[in-house]
C-alpha atoms as a printed R data frame, in Angstrom:
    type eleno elety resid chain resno       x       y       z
1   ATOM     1    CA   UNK     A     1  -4.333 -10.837  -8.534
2   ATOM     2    CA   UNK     A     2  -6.002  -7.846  -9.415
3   ATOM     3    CA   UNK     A     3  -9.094  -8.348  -7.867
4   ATOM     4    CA   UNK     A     4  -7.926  -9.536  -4.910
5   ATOM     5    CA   UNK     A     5  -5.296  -6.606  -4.550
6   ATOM     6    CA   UNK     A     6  -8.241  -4.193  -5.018
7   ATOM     7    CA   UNK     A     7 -10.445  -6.100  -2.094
8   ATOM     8    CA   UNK     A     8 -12.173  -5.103   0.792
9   ATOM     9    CA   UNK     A     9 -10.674  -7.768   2.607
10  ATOM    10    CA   UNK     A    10  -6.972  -7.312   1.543
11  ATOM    11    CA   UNK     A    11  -7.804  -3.516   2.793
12  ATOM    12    CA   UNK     A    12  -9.214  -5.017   6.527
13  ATOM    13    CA   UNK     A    13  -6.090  -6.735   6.228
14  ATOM    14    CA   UNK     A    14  -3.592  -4.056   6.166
15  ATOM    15    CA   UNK     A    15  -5.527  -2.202   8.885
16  ATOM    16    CA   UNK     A    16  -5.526  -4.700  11.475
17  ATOM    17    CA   UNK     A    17  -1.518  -4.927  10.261
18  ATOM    18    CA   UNK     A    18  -1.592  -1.431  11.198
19  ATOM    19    CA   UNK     A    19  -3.309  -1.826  14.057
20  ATOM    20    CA   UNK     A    20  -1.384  -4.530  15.448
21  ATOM    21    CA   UNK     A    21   2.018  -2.724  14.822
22  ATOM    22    CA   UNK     A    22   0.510   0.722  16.979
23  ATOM    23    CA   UNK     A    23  -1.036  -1.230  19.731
24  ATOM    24    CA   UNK     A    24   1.399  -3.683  20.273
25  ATOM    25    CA   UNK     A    25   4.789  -2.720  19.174
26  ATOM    26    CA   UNK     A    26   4.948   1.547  19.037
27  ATOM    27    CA   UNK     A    27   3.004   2.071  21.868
28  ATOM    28    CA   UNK     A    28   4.391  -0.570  24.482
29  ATOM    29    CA   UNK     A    29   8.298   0.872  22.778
30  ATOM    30    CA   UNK     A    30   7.265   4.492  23.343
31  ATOM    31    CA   UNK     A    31   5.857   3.366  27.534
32  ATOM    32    CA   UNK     A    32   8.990   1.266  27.825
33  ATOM    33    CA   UNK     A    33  11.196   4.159  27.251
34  ATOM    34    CA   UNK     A    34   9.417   6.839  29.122
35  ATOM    35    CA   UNK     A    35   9.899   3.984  32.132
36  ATOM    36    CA   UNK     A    36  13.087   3.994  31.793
37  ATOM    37    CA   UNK     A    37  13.605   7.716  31.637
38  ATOM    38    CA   UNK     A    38  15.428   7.182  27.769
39  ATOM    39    CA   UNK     A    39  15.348  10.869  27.366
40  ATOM    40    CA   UNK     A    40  17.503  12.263  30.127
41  ATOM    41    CA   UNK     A    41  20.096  10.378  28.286
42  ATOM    42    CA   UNK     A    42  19.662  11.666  24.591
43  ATOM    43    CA   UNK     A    43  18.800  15.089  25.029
44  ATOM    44    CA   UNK     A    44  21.339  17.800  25.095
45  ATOM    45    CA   UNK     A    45  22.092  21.600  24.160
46  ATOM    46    CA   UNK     A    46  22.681  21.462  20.850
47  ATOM    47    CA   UNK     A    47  19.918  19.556  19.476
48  ATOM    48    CA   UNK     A    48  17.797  19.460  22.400
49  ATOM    49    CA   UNK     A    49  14.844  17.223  22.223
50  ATOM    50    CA   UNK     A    50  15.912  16.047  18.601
51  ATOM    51    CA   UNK     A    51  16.570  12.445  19.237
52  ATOM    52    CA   UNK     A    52  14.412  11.457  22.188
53  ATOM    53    CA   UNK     A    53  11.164   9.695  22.567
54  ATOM    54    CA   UNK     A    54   8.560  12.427  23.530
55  ATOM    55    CA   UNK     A    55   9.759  13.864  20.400
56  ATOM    56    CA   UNK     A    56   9.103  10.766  18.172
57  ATOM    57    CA   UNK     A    57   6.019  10.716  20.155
58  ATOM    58    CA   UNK     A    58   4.778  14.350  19.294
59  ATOM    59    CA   UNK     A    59   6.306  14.153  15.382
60  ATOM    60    CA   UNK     A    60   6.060  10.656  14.389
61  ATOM    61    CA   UNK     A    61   3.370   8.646  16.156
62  ATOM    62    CA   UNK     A    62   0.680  10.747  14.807
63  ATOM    63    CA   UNK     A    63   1.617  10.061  11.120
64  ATOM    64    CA   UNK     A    64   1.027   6.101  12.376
65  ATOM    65    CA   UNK     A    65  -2.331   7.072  13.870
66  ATOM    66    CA   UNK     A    66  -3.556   9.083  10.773
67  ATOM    67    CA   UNK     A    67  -2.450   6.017   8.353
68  ATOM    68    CA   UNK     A    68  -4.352   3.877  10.720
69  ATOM    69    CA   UNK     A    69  -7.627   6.266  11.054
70  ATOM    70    CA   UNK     A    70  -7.297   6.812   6.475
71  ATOM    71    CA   UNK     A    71  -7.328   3.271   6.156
72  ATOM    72    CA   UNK     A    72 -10.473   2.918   8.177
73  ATOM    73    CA   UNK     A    73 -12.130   6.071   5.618
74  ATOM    74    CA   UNK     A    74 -10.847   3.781   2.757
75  ATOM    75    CA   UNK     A    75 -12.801   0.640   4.007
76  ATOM    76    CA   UNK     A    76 -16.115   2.742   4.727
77  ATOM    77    CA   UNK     A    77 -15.825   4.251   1.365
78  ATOM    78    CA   UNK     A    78 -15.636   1.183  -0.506
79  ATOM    79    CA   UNK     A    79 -18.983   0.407   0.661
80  ATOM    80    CA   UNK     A    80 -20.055   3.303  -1.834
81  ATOM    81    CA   UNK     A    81 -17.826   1.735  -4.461
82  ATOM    82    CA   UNK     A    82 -15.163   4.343  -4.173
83  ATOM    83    CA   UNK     A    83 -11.377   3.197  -4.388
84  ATOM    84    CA   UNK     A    84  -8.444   5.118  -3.543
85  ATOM    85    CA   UNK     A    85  -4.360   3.971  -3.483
86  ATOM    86    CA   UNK     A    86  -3.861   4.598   0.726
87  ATOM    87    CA   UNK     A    87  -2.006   6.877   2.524
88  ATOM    88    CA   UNK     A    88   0.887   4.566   3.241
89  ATOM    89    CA   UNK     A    89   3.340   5.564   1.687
90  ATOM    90    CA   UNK     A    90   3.177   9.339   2.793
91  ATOM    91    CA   UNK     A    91   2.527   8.470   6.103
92  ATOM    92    CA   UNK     A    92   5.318   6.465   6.453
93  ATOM    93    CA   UNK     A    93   7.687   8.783   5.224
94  ATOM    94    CA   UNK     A    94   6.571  11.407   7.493
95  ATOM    95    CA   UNK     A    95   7.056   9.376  10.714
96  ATOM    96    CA   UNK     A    96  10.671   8.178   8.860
97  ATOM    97    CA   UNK     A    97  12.019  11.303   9.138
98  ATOM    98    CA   UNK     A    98  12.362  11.717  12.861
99  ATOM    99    CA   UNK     A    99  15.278  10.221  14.911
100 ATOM   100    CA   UNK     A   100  15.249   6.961  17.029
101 ATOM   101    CA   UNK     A   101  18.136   7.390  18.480
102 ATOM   102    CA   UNK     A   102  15.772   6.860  21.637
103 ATOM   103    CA   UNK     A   103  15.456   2.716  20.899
104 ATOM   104    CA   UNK     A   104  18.142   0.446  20.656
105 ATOM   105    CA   UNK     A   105  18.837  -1.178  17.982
106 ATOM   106    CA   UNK     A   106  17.306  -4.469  18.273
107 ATOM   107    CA   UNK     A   107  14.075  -2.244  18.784
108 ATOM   108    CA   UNK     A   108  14.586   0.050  15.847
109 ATOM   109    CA   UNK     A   109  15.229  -3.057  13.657
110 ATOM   110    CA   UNK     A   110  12.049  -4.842  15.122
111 ATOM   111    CA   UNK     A   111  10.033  -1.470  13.688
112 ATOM   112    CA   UNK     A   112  11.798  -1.585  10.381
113 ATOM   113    CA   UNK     A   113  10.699  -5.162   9.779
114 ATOM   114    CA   UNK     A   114   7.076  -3.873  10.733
115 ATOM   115    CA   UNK     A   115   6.930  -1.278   8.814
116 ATOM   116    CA   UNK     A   116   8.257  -3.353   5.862
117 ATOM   117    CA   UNK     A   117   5.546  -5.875   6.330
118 ATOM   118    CA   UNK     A   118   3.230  -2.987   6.151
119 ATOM   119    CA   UNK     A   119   4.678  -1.800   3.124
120 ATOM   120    CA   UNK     A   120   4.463  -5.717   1.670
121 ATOM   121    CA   UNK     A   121   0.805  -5.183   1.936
122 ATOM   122    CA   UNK     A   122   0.073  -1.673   1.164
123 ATOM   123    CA   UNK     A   123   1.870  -2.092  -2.283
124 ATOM   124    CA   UNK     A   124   0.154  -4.178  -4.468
125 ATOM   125    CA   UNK     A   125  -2.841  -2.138  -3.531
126 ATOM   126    CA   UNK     A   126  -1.479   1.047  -3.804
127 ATOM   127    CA   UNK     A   127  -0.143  -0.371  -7.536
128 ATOM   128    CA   UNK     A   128  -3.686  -1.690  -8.510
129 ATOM   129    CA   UNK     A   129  -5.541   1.359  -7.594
130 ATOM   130    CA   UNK     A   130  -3.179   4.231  -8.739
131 ATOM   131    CA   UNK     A   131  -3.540   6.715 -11.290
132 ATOM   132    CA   UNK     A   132  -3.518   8.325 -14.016
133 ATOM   133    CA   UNK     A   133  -0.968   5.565 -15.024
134 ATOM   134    CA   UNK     A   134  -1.179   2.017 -15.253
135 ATOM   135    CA   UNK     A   135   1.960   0.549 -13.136
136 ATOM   136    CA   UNK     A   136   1.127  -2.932 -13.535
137 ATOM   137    CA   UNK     A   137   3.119  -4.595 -16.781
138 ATOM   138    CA   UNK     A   138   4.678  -8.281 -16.878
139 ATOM   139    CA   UNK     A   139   7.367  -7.996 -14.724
140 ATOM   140    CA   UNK     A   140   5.796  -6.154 -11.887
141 ATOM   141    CA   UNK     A   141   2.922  -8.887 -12.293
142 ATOM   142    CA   UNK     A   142   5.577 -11.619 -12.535
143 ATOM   143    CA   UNK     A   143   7.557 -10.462  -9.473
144 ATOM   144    CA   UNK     A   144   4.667 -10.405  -7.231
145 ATOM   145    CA   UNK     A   145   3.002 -13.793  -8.444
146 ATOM   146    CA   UNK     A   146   4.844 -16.363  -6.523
147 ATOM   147    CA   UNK     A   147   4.313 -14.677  -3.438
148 ATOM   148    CA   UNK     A   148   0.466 -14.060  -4.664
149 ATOM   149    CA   UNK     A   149   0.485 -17.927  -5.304
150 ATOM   150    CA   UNK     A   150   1.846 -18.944  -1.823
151 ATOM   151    CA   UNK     A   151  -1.412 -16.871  -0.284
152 ATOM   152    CA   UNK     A   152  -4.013 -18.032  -2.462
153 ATOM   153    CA   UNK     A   153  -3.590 -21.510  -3.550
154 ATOM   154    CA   UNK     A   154  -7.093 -21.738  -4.411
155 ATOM   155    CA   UNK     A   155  -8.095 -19.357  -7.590
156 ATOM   156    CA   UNK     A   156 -11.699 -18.159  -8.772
157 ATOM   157    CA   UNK     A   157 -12.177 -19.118 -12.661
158 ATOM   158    CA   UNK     A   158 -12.658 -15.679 -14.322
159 ATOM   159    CA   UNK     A   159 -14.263 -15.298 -17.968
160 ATOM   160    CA   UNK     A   160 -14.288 -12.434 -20.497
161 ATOM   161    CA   UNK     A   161 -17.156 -10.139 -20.639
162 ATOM   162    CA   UNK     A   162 -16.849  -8.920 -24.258
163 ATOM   163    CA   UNK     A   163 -20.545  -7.138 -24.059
164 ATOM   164    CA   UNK     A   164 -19.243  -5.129 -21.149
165 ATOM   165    CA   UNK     A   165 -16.781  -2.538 -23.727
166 ATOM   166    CA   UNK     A   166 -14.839   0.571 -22.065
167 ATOM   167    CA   UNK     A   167 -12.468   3.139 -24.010
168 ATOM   168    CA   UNK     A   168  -8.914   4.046 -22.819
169 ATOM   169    CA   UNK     A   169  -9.508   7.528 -21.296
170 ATOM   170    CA   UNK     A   170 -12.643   6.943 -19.942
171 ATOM   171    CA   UNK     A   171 -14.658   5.974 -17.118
172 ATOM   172    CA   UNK     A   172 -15.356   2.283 -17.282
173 ATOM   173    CA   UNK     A   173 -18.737   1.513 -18.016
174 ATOM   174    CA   UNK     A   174 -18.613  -1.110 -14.908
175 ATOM   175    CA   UNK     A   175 -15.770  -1.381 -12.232
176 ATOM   176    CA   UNK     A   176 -13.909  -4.310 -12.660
177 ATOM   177    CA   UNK     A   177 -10.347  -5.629 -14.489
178 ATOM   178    CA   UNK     A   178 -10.725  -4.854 -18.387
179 ATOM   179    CA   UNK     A   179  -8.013  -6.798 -20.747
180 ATOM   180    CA   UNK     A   180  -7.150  -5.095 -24.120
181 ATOM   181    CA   UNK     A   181  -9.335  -5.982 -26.842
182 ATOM   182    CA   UNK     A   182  -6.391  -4.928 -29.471
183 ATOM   183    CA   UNK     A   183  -3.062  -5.997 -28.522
184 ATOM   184    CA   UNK     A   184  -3.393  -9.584 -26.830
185 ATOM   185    CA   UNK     A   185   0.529  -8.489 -24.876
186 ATOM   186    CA   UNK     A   186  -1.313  -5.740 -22.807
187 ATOM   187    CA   UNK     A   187  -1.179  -6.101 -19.261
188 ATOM   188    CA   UNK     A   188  -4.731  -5.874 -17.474
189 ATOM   189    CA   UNK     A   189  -5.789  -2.945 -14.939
190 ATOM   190    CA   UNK     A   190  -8.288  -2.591 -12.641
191 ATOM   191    CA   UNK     A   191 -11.163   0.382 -12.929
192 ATOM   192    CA   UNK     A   192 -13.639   1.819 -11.164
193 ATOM   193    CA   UNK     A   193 -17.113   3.736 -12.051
194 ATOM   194    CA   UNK     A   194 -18.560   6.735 -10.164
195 ATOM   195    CA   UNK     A   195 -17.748  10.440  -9.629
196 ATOM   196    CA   UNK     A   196 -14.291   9.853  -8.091
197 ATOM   197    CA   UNK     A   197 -13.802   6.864 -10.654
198 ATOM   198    CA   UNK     A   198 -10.767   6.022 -12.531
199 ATOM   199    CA   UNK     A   199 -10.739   6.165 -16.066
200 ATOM   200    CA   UNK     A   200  -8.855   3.076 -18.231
201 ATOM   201    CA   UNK     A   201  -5.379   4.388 -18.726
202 ATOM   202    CA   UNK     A   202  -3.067   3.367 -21.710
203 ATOM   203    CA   UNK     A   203  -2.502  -0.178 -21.471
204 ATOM   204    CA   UNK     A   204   1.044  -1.335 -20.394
205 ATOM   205    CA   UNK     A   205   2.490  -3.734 -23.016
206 ATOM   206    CA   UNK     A   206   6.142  -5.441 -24.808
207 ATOM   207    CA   UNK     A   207   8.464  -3.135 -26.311
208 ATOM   208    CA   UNK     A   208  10.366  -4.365 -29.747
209 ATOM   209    CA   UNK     A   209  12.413  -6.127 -27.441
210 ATOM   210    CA   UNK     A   210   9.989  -8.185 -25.524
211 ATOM   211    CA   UNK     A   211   8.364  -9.401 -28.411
212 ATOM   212    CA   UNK     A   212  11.173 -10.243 -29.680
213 ATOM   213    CA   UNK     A   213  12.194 -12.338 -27.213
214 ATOM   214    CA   UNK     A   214   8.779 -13.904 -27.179
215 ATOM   215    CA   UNK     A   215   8.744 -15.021 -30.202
């Protein structure tokens, strides 16, 4: 899971995602309603341009153009080994916080399930490659397997590299996922060498509880 979170190709993925939902949802939305002359009928006095689609256009769409354009940074840069959580997140906050009171509601619903698709991608990634903390543990691992298993049927056979030794704190001394040597409960994390690397964090593992109910 790990690995493939942290991939190149799971990365290409969520940019074409991204892609896809500018080119041919947003955009063709934002033409539709300037067609249709949308903001004659939502702007007034009070609020003035608040609510209509120019000013989505203006405030919003450029948040959805810089996610798309960081994502495309991230892929170059992981061809000098360099891994970063993405900009999702942010990004689409910032476009969340302007009205579409321009769309209807079928249309507004239609870019909520989009941007919760992109959000079904960006996720896992975002999880994998984020520090200083570790926020994979067994549930969050558990919670995203079945839908990990229903993508990749097929599974690489991985083995333990017990010459290849790193020290919570530090930089890895290869990137890759490293597995607690000490307490067989930790969850595993993915690291990564190099000047912006991340360094293995404390490892995520049962409380009294858990192992309690594990035995």
């Amino acid at each position: 899971m790990l690995y493939s979170y942290a991939s190149t190709d799971r990365l290409k993925l969520l940019h074409a995602i991204v892609t896809k939902f500018i080119d041919g949802l947003v955009d063709p939305l934002l033409d539709l309603a300037k067609a249709q002359g949308r903001d004659q009928l939502v702007a007034d006095q009070r609020w003035g341009d608040r609510d209509t689609s120019s000013n989505w256009a203006n405030n919003a769409w450029p948040f959805l153009k810089d996610l798309q354009k960081s994502l495309a940074g991230d892929i170059a840069r992981r061809s000098f080994g360099e891994y970063r959580p993405t900009d999702t997140d942010q990004c689409l906050r910032g476009a969340e916080q302007y009205s579409m009171l321009w769309a209807s509601d079928v249309e507004e619903e239609r870019y909520k399930g989009a941007v919760k698709l992109i959000n079904y991608y960006a996720g896992p990634i975002d999880s994998t490659l984020y520090h200083p903390y570790n926020r994979w543990d067994d549930y969050t691992f558990m919670y995203h397997y079945p839908e990990f298993l229903a993508e990749n049927p097929a599974r690489p056979v991985f083995r333990v590299r017990s010459d290849i030794v790193g020290e919570t704190g530090r930089l890895p001394p290869e990137t890759g996922v490293y597995v607690s040597a000490d307490d067989p409960h930790a969850a595993l994390q993915f690291a990564w060498t190099g000047i912006h690397g991340c360094e293995l964090r404390p490892a995520n593992t049962l409380n009294t509880l858990g192992l309690a109910a594990l035995r």
